[in-house]
N, C-alpha and C positions, 0 to 999 in steps of 0.2 A: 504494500500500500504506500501510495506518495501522501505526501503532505503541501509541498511546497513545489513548483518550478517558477527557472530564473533562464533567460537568454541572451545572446548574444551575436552579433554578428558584421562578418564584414562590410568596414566602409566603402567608399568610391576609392581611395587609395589602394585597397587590400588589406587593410591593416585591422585587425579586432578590434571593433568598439568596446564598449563596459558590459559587463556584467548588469543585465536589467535588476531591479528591485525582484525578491523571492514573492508570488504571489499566492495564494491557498491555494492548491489542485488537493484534490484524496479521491484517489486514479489510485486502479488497481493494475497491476503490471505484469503480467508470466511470462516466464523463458520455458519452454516447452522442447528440452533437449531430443526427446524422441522425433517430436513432426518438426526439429529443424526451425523451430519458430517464437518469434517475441511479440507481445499483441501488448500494447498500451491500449485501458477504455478510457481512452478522453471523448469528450463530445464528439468529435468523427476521431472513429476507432484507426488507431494505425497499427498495421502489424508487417512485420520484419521478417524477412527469412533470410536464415542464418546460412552464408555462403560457408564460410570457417570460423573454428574456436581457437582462438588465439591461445598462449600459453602462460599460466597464472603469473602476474608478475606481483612479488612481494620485497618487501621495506622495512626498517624499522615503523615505516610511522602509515604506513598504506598495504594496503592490498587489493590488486587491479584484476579482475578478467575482461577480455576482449572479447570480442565478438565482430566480425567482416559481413556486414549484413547489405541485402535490397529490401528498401519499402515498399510499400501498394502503390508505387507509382514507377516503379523501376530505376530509383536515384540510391547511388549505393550511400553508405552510411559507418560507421564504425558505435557500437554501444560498448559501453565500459560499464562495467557495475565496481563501482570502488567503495572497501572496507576506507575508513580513517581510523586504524585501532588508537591512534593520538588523541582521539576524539571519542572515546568510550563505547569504538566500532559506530560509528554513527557511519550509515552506508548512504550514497548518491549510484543515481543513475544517467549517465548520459548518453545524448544520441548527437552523433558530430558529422553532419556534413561539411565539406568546404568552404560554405560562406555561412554556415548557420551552425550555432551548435544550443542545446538544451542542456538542463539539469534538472533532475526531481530530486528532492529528497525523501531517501525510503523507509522506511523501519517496517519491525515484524511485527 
């Protein structure tokens, strides 16, 4: 379950703008490793098929899986589900295209 997304994205230059203000979402979120598939319910439901799974990368202070995903519209994507064990595992989810990228925040 999310709580919270925040976005961001590229200027006319190329260059990331800010980080938007976190707004309320409480979206429920599944990675479905058997059909290959991640379904965000937001108001139009997006869901992701998982081309590849990346290989856990871990930190003192993080822990990241990837994910090489296509959305319902055929624009590839990268999702990271990252732990913050620095932050008492407080976990985010994002979905990164090249000029756009999202964050939810998740808890169980």
């Amino acid at each position: 379950k999310t709580s919270s997304v925040s976005f961001i994205e590229k200027n006319d230059k190329g260059s990331w703008g800010q980080w938007s203000d976190f707004v309320k979402a409480e979206l429920l979120i599944t990675i479905d490793a058997k059909k290959d598939r991640i379904v965000v319910n937001s108001p139009e439901i997006q869901v992701f098929t998982i081309k590849s799974y990346g290989d856990k990368i871990e930190s003192e202070t993080t822990k990241t899986v990837p994910f090489d995903c296509v959305d319902n519209n055929g624009s590839k994507c990268k999702i990271l589900v990252i732990t913050r064990k620095d932050e008492k595992n407080r976990m985010q989810f994002y979905i990164n295209y090249s000029e756009l990228k999202f964050v939810y925040n998740i808890y169980n």
